[in-house]
N, C-alpha and C positions, 0 to 999 in steps of 0.2 A: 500640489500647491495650487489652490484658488488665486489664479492672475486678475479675475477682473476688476477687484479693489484695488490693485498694486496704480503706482503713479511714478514714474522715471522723466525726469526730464534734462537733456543732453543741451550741455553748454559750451561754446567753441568758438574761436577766432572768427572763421569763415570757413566755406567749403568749397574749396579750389582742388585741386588732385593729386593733392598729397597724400600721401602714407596714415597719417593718421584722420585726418579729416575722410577720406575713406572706410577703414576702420570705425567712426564714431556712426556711419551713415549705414555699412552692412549691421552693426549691433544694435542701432533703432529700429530697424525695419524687419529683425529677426523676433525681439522684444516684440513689437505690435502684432508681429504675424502670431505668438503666443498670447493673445490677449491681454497684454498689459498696455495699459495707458500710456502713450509716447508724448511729450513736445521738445521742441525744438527749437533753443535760440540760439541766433549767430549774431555773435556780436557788432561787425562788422559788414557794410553794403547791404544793397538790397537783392534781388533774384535774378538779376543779368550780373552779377559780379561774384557771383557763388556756383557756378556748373553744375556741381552736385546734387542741390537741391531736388533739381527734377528726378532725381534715385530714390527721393524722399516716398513712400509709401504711406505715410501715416497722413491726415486728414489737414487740410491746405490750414485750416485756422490753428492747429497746434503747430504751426511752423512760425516763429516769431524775427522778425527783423530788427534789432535793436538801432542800427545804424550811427553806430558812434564814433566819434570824432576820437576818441583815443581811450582807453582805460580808467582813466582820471574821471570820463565827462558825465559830470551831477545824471543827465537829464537819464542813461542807462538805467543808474540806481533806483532815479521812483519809476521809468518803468517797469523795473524787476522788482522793486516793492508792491506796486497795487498788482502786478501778477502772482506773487508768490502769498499776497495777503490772502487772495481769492479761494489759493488752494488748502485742502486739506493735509494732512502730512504726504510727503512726497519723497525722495531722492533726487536729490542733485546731482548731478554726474558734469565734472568740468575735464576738460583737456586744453592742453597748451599756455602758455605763461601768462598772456593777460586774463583770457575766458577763468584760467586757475584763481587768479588775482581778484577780480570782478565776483567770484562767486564765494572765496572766503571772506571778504568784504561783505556782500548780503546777507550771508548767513549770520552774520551778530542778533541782526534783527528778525529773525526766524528759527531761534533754539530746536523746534522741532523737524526743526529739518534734516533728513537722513545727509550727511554732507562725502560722496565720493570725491576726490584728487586725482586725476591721472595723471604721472611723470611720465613723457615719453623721449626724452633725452636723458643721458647724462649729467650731473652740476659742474662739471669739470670748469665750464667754460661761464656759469654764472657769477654775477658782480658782487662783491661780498655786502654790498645792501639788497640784491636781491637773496642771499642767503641768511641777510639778516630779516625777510619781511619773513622768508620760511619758519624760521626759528619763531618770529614773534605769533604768527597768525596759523599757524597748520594743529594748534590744538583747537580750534573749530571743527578741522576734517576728524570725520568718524572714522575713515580707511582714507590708508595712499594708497592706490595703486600703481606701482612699477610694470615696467611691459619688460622686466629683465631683471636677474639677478644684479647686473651692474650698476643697473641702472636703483637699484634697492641699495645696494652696499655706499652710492654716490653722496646719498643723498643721508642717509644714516652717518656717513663722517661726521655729519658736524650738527645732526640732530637726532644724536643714537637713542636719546627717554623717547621716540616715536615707534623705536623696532615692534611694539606687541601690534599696533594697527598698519604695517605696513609689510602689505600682500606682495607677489610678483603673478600678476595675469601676461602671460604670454599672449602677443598677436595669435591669431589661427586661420587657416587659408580651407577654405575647400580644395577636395583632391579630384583633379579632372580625371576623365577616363582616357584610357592609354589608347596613346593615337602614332600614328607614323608621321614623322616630320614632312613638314610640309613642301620643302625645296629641297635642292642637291649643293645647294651653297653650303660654306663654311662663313658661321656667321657667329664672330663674338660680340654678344649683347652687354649693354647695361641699362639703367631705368631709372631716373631720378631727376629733378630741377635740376638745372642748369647755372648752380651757385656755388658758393667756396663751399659749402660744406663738403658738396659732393665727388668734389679734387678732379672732373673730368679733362682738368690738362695736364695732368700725371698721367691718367690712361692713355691719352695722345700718346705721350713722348713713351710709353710702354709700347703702344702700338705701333710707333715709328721702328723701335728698336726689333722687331721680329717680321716686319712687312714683307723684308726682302726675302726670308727663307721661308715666307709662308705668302709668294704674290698673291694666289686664288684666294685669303681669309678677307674678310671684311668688319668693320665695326658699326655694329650703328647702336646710336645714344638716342633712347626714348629719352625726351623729358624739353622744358621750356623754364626759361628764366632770366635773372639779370645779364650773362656770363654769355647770350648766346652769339653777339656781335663778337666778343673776344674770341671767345673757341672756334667761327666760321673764321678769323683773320687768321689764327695759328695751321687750322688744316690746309689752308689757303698757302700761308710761309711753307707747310712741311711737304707741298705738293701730292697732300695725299686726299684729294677733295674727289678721287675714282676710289678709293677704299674705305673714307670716314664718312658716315652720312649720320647727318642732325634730323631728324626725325621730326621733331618738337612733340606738343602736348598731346597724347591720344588717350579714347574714352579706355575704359578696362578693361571692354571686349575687345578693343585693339589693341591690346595689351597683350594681351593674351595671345591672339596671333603671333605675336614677336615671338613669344615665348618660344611657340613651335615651330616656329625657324628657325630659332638658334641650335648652335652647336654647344656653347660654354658660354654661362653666364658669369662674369667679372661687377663685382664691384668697388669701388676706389677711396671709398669715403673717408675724409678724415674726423668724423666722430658720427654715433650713431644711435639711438635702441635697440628697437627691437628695426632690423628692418623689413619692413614687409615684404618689398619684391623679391626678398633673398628667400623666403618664405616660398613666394608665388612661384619665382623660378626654379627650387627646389620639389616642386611639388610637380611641374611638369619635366620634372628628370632633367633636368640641366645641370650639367660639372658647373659647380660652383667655386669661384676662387674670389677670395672678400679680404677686405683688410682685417684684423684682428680689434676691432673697437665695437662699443657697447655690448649686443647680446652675439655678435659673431661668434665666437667660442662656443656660447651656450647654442648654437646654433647645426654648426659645421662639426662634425666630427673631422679633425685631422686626418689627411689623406685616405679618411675612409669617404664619407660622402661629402667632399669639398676638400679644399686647401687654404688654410689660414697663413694671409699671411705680416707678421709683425708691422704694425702703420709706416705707410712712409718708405717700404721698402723696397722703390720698383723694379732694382734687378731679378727678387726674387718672383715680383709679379710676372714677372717677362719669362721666367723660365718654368714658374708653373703652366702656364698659357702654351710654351712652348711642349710641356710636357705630354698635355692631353691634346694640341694636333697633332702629336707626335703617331699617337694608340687610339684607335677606334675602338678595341677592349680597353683599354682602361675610361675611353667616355662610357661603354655600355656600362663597365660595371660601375661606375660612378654612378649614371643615369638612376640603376636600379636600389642605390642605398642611399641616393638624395632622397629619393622619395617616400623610401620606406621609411625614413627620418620625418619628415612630416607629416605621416600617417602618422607613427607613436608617438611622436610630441608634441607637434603642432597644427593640428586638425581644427577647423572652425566649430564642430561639434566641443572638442574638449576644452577652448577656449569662452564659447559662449555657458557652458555649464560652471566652470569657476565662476565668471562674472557673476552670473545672474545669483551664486551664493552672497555675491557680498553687495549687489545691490537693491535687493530683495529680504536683505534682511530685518 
């Protein structure tokens, strides 16, 4: 396929360090590495409010700052109108619910426009006027893209005449090379903002209830957010401030370090996608044990590579956790069919080749 007439241009909230605003920033920068035309608008701030940015590889003036005051505000629309007039046909590619909202919006007045959707949550928790704007406005999008079966079936309840344009592109992780852990600690990880979503004072009170028969394990929680004064006062109440440690926000290569220090990666969430780090920790052979929400299942093989388990249910999280400090062969062989799990399913090669079929088209 001749990339150098192709034209993608990736629209988004902002780019802070999340799960998916990651994702949009490795698939721009993959797309340009293959010769296709990148730009880039964020909706939101300008270049000290967006970290990512500087991961941006494509050319400093396709990178666009909209800087808007909120989803609604006029002055966004003419300037994605005199940008989008300028262009020839192109692909739109939006993720996340205003950037989503903003770009089926502009598209009215640009029929030729190839129009992508990314859902990367579930609708479970959407307002029934925000699933009335779906209903009225996503016959503009060409393709939904889901990053999960569930996250496909969520959103089909209640606008099933869209099933024939609505794909499931799976996240996809590069697979590191196989390394020796880096310490002699026991260390159960997790990785995400520091918000309800991510339930980390359930993993407290999980970690509180296994401390004692396991003094030498420790927890540390990658991530930063609203929630981080709360969660410092509770570890602070549960006197476990020598075994829980807050981390905060680290780049991806320091991410990745964690990785290989852990022992067993945990995650707690109470609603999800696809989620990436489950992905990323999976691929550096970490026992994975996760709630059962959005692509979990489609994720985790049941006690083959990971343990799923029903939302909400933190005894049984406490005794999966206890299960694998229990067996150093059951981490090894967990270790060796996490990963082999996202070799065959979820590799950033098999990921980036679905995409580019449906935005490329």
């Amino acid at each position: 396929m001749n990339n150098s007439n192709k034209k993608v241009c990736f629209l988004i909230n902002s780019l802070g360090f999340g799960g998916a605003e990651r994702v949009f920033v490795d698939d721009a920068n993959s797309f340009f590495e293959q010769g296709i035309e990148i730009f880039f608008i964020i909706l939101y701030g300008e270049s000290e409010a967006n970290p990512l940015v500087k991961q941006l590889k494509i050319p400093l003036q396709n990178i666009i700052f909209l800087k808007a005051r909120n989803r609604y505000d006029v002055n966004i629309f003419k300037k994605l109108f005199f940008f989008l007039k300028e262009k020839n046909r192109l692909c739109l590619y939006s993720t996340l619910n205003d950037a989503n909202f903003v770009s089926r919006c502009i598209s009215i007045f640009f029929p030729k426009i190839f129009l992508v959707i990314r859902e990367a949550n579930t609708a479970e928790n959407r307002s029934y006027l925000h699933k009335f704007f779906d209903i009225l406005m996503n016959f503009r999008a060409n393709t939904l893209v889901a990053v999960s079966k569930s996250v496909k079936d969520s959103f089909l309840s209640y606008q099933p005449w869209n099933k024939s344009k609505t794909i499931v592109v799976y996240n996809g992780v590069d697979i590191p090379d196989i390394f020796n852990k880096e310490n002699n600690e026991t260390v159960v990880l997790t990785v995400g903002s520091l918000t309800f979503k991510k339930n980390h004072s359930l993993l407290i009170d999980i970690f509180e209830k296994i401390a004692n028969e396991f003094p030498e394990v420790k927890l540390h929680i990658v991530g930063d957010g609203i929630l981080k004064d709360e969660l410092s006062d509770i570890i602070l109440f549960k006197k476990l401030q020598n075994r829980i440690f807050l981390l905060g926000k680290k780049k991806k290569e320091e991410v990745f370090e964690e990785y290989k220090k852990a022992s067993i990666f945990v995650l707690s969430s109470s609603w999800e996608g696809c989620p990436n780090v489950l992905l990323e920790a999976m691929s550096f052979g970490l026992p994975s044990i996760a709630m059962g929400v959005g692509a979990v299942p489609e994720i985790i093989e049941n006690k083959v590579s990971g343990f799923i388990v029903p939302r909400n249910n933190p005894f049984l999280m406490a005794e999966y956790i206890k299960e694998l400090l229990r067996s150093k062969n059951l981490q090894e062989e967990m270790k060796k069919k996490s990963q082999a799990r996202i070799i065959d399913k979820f590799s950033r090669d098999k990921h980036l080749s679905e995409l580019k079929k449906y935005l490329l088209n």
